[in-house]
Structures are given as structure tokens and as C-alpha cells.
C-alpha positions as a printed Julia matrix, in Angstrom:
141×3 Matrix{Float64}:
   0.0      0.0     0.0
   1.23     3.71   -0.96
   1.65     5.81    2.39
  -1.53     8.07    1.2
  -3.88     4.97    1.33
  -2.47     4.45    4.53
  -3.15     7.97    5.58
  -7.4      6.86    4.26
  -7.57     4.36    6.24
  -9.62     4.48    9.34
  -7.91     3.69   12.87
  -9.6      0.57   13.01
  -8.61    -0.3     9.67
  -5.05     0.92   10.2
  -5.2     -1.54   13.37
  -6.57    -4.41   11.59
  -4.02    -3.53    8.95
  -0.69    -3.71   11.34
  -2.43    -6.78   13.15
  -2.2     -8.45    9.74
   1.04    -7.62    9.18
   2.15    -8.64   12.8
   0.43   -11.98   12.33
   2.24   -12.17    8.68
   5.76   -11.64   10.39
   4.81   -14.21   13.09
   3.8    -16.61   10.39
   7.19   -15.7     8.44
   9.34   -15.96   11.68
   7.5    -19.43   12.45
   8.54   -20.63    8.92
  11.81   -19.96    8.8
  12.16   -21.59   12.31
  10.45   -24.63   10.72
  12.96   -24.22    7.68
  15.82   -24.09   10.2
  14.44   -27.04   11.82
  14.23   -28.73    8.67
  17.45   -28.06    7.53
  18.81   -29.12   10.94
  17.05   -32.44   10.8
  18.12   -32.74    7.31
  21.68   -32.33    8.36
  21.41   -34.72   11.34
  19.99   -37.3     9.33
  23.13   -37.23    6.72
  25.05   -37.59    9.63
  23.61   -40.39   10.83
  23.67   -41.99    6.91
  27.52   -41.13    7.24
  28.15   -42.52   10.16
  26.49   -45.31    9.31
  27.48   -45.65    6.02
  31.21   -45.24    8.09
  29.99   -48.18   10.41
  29.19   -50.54    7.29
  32.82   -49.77    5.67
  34.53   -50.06    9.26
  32.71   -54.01    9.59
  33.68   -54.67    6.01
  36.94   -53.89    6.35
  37.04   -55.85    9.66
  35.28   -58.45    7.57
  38.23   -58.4     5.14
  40.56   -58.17    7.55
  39.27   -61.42    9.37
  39.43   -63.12    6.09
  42.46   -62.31    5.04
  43.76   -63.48    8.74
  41.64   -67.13    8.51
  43.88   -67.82    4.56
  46.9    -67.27    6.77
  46.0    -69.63    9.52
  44.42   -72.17    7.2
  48.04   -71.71    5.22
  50.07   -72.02    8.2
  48.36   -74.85    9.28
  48.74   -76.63    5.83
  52.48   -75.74    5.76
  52.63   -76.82    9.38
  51.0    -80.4     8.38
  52.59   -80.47    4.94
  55.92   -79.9     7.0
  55.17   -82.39    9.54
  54.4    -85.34    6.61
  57.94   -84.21    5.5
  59.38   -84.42    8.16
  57.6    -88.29    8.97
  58.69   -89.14    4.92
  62.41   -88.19    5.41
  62.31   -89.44    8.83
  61.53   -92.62    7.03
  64.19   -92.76    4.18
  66.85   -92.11    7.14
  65.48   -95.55    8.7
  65.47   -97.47    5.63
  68.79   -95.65    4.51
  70.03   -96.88    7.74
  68.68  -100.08    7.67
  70.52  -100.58    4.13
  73.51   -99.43    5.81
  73.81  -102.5     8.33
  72.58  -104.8     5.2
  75.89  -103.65    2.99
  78.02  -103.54    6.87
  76.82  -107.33    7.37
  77.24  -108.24    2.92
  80.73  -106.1     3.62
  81.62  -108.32    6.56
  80.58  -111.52    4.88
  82.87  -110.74    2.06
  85.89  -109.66    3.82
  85.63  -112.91    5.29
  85.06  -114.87    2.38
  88.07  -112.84    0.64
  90.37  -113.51    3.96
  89.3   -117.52    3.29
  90.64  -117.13    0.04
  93.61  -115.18    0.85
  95.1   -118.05    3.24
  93.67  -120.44    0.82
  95.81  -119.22   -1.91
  99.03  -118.12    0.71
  98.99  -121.91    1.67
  98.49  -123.31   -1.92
 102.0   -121.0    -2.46
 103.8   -122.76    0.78
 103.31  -126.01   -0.65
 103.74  -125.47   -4.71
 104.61  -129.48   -4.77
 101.28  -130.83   -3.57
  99.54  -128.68   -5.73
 101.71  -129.88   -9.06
 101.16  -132.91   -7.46
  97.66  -132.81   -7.05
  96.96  -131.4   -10.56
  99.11  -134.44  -12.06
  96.56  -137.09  -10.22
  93.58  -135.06  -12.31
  95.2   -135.35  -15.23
  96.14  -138.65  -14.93
């Protein structure tokens, strides 16, 4: 309204007139508090999708994390077993490597002997040349 119209206006109408406009800048004020409000609650809420949104990554990660560590103990523990049936398979060969051992020690023995035999055999058929010429005559004889 132009400031002459105002100037028309009766004093009830002028009150009626400012009431209105009090009750319009209540109504305004109320709004924007409802708009802050809004905004506010809007803000909390993205918080609370962030955080939880945060949460979610944090337990997926952990997730991940707890993974990863159960492939290293499940590896370790199939080294660790894999290791061990090594270990029982060599500790094997040594036995039967061993076992060989005291088979060629007793095949050694038996043949050192036989060879010793043979030796004094041979050292006695050289003491007594005559008896073997001898002997060898009465087979061809």
C-alpha cells in the first residue's frame, strides 16, 4: 500500500491492517524456524547416513581383515602339516637308509671274510707249490 492509502484508512482499519502484518511476520518468523528445523534435521539425518554408512565400511573392512587373517592360519596350518608329513617321509628314508647301511656292513663283513678264506687259501696253496703240481698231475692222470 502507498503511504496516502495508509493515511485513508480508518484507525480501526489501520489496526486491523498492522495486526495483519504482525500476524504475517509471526507466520514468516514461524517458517523460517520450521525451515531451520528442517534443515537441521536434514543435516542430522546425513550424519547419521555417514556414520552409518562409516559403520558398514569399518565391519567390512574388519570383515576383510578377518578373512584375510583365517587364509593365513588355514596356510600355516597346511604348511605346518605339509611340514610335519615331510618331516615323517624323510624321517623314514633315514630308517630305511640306515637299515641298508647295516645290510651292505653285514654283505661287507661276509665278504671280507670270504676274501680272507681265500687269501690263506691261496698263501697256503703258495707254501706247498709241490702238492699242488702234485695234485693237478693225479687229475690229469
Amino acid at each position: 500500500m502507498h503511504p496516502k492509502d495508509i493515511a485513508a484508512l480508518s484507525d480501526e482499519e489501520e489496526e486491523n491492517l498492522r495486526e495483519f502484518m504482525l500476524n504475517l511476520a509471526i507466520l514468516f518468523i514461524f517458517m523460517s524456524i520450521i525451515g531451520i528445523i528442517s534443515c537441521v534435521y536434514q543435516i542430522k539425518q546425513y550424519q547419521s547416513i555417514r556414520r552409518k554408512h562409516s559403520h558398514e565400511s569399518t565391519l567390512q573392512s574388519a570383515a576383510h581383515i578377518q578373512n584375510q587373517a583365517e587364509c593365513v592360519y588355514k596356510m600355516k596350518a597346511a604348511t605346518e602339516s605339509s611340514r610335519a608329513d615331510m618331516q615323517d617321509s624323510l624321517e623314514r628314508e633315514v630308517e630305511e637308509l640306515r637299515a641298508f647301511q647295516q645290510q651292505v656292513r653285514g654283505e661287507l663283513g661276509t665278504l671280507k671274510t670270504a676274501l680272507t678264506v681265500l687269501s690263506q687259501r691261496r698263501q697256503r696253496e703258495v707254501l706247498r707249490p709241490d702238492d699242488a703240481e702234485s695234485h693237478r698231475k693225479g687229475k690229469t692222470e
